[in-house]
C-alpha positions in Angstrom: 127.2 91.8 92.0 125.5 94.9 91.0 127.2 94.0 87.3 125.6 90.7 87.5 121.8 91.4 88.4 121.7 93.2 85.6 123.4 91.7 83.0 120.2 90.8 81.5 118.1 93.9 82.4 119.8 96.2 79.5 116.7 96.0 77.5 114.0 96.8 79.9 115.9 99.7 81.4 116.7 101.4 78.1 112.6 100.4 77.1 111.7 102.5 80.3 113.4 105.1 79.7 112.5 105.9 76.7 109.1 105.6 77.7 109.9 108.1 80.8 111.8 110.5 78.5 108.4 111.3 76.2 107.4 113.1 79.1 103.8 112.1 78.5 101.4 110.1 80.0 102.4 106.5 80.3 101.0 103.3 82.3 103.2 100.5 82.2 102.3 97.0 83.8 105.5 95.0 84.8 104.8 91.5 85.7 106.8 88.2 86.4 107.1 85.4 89.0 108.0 85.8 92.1 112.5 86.4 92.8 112.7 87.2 89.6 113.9 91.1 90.2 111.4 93.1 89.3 111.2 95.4 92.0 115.1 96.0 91.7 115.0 96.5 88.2 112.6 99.1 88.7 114.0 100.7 91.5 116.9 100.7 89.6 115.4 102.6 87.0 113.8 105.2 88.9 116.6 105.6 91.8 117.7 108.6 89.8 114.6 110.5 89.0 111.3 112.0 90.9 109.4 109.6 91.7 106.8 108.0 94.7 107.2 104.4 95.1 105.1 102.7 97.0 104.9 98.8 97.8 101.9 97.7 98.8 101.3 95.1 101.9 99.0 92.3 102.6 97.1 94.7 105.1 93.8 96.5 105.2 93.1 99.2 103.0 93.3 102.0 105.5 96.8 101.0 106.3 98.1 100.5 102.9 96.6 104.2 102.3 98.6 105.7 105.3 101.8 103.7 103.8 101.4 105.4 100.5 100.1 108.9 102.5 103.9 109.0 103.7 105.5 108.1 100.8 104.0 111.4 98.9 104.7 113.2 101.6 108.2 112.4 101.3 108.8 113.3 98.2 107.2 116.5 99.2 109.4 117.2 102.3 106.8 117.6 104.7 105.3 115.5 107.8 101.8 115.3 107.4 98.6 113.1 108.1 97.4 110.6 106.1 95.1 111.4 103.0 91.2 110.8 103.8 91.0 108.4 100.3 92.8 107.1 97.9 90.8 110.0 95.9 92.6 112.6 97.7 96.2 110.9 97.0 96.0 110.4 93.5 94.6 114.3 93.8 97.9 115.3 95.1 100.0 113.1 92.9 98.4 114.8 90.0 99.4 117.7 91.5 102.4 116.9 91.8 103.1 115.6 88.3 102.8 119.0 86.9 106.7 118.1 86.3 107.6 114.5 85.5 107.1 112.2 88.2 107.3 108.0 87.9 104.6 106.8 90.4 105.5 103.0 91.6 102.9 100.6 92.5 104.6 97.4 93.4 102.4 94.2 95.1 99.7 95.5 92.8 97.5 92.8 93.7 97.6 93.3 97.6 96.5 96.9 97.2 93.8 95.3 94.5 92.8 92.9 97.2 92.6 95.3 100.4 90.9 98.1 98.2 88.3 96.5 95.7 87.5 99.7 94.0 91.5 100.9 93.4 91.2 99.6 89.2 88.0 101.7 89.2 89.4 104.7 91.0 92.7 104.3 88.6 91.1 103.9 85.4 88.6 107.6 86.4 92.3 109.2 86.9 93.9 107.9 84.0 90.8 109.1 82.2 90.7 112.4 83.7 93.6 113.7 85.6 96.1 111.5 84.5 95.5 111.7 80.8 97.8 115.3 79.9 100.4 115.4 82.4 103.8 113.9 82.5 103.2 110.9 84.8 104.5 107.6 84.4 102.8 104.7 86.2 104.2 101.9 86.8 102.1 99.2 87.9 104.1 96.1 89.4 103.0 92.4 90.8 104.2 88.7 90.9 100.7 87.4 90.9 100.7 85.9 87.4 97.4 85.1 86.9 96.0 88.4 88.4 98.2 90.4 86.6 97.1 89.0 83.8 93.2 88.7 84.2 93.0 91.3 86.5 95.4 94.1 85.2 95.8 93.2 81.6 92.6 91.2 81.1 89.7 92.6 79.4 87.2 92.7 82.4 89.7 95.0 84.1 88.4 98.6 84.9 92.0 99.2 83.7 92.1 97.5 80.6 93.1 100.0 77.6 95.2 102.3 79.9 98.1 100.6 79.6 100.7 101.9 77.0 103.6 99.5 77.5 103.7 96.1 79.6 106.9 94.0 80.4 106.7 90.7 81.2 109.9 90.0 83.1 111.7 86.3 82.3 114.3 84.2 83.6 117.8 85.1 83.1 119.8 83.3 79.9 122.7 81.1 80.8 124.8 83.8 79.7 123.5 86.1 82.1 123.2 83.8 85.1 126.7 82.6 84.5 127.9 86.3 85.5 127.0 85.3 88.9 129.6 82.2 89.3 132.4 83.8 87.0 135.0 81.4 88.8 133.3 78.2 87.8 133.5 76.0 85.2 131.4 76.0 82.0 130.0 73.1 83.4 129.3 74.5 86.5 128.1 77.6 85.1 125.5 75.5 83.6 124.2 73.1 86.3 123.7 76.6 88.2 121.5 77.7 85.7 119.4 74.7 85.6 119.2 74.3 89.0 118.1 77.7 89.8 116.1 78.3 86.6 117.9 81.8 85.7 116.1 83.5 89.0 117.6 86.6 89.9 117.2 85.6 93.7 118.5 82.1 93.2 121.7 83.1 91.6 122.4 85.8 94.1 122.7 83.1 96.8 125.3 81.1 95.2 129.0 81.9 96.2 131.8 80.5 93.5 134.5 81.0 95.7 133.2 77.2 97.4 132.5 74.2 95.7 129.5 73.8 93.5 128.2 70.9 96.0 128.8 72.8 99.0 126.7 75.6 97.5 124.0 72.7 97.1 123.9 71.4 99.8 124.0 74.2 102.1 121.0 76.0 99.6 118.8 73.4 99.0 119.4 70.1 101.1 120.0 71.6 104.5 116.5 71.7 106.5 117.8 75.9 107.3 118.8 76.6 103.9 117.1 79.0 102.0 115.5 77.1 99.3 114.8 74.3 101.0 110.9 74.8 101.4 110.8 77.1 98.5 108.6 74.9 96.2 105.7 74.2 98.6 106.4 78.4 99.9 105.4 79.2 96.1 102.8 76.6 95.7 101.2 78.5 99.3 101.4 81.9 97.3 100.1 80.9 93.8 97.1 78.4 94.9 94.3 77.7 96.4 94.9 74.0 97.1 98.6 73.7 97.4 98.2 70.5 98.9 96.5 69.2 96.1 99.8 70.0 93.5 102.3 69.3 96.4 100.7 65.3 96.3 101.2 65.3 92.6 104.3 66.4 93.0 105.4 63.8 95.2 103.9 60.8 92.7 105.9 62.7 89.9 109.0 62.8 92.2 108.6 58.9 93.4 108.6 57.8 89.5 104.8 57.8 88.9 105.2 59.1 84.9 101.5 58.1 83.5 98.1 59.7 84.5 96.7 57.0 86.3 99.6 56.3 88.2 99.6 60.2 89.3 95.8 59.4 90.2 95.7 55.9 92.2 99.2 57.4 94.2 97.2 60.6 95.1 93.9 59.4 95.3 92.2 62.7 93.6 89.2 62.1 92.0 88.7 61.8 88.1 87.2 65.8 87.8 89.6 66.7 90.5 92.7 65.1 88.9 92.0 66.6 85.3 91.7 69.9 86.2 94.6 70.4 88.4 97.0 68.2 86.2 96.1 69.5 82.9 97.9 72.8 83.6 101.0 70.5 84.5 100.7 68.0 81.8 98.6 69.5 78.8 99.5 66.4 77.2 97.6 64.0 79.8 
């Protein structure tokens, strides 16, 4: 299975590492929806090198600083109390990066969220302390439009750091079919479609059952695993989920035409244009 998750993966892994083996200064913002592997593709790319990785949590800032407080210290081999400030943690990580070291910030956006002034604090050290050493950041988060107005976007204390960034896609059809190598060509492709070429997805199907078991057990079966993982995604991504999820539900009932989408859902004109346009640029 290992084979399989990255089948399509070659590229980025070989792009990292030549970005690690400059031994420089690098900041590299990897991005991508959610179950699409990007936290295994970099863990599989720093698994064999020094590195701190820390994932960041949907908890106060205090807590996420202990979290990544015992992560350095790891790497260091000691037991020790948790730095007073994110200050005094990037302090010891450029202390630390006096040889290479990859430093891992995956859930970017949590840690953005819990500690407002982290992009401000980042961009001082990448400035500074960051700038002649042989660290390699890697910044990581699922939050697409954060990541990309937040992180990459102009108004970001962090904008201009960045040396590299890797948006992370779906798998091909060639790749996802490594996961199902007992099906049929067929098969292979109504697994693709169904699952979009998500790492995740593809991981859960088993080709040694039939193809509609697999369906039914996945996605029809109130306890399967992607049976509520539309509106779980539509929770994660927006504010009004329950504004897309009765779109959704006209689309899926056969309403095909804008104002069918409206009088089914009942959102008002301003509300309905902005919320379908994303959806259906051409409405």
């Amino acid at each position: 299975m290992e084979t399989a998750m990255f089948a399509g993966r070659e590229r980025e892994l070989e792009e990292l590492d030549k970005l690690y083996k400059t031994k420089t200064y690098q900041m590299v913002i990897v991005y991508g929806r959610r179950r699409i592997g990007k936290s295994t593709l970099i863990a599989q790319f720093a698994g064999d090198k020094r590195s701190v990785f820390f994932t960041a949590a949907e908890i106060d800032s205090k807590r996420n600083l202990e979290s990544f407080s015992r992560v350095i210290m790891k790497l260091k081999g000691v037991q020790g109390a948790s730095f007073l400030g994110w200050e005094q943690a990037f302090d010891e990580i450029a202390a630390l990066a006096k040889k290479p070291l990859i430093l891992v910030i995956d859930e970017y956006p949590y840690l953005a969220q819990a500690e407002r002034g982290i992009s401000s604090i980042l961009q001082h050290y990448c400035d500074k302390a960051f700038k002649k050493i042989p660290l390699m950041i890697i910044l990581c988060g699922s939050s697409m439009s954060f990541m990309e107005n937040q992180v990459l976007g102009y108004q970001s204390p962090i904008y201009g750091r960045r040396t590299a960034q890797m948006k992370i896609e779906p798998f091909s059809y060639r790749d996802s079919a490594a996961f199902v190598p007992r099906y049929s060509i067929a098969e292979k492709a109504l697994v693709h479609g169904i699952t979009g070429g998500i790492p995740k997805y593809l991981e859960l199907f088993d080709d040694a059952v039939p193809l509609k078991q697999n369906i039914v057990k996945l996605f029809l079966s109130t306890s399967g695993f992607l049976y509520e993982e539309p509106s779980n995604l539509l929770k994660q991504e927006l504010r009004e989920p329950i504004k897309y999820n009765l779109i959704i539900e006209a689309v899926a009932k056969g309403a095909s035409r804008l104002n069918e989408i409206s009088t089914r859902t009942g959102l008002e004109t301003a509300q309905r244009q902005i919320i379908l346009h994303p959806l259906f640029p051409w409405a």
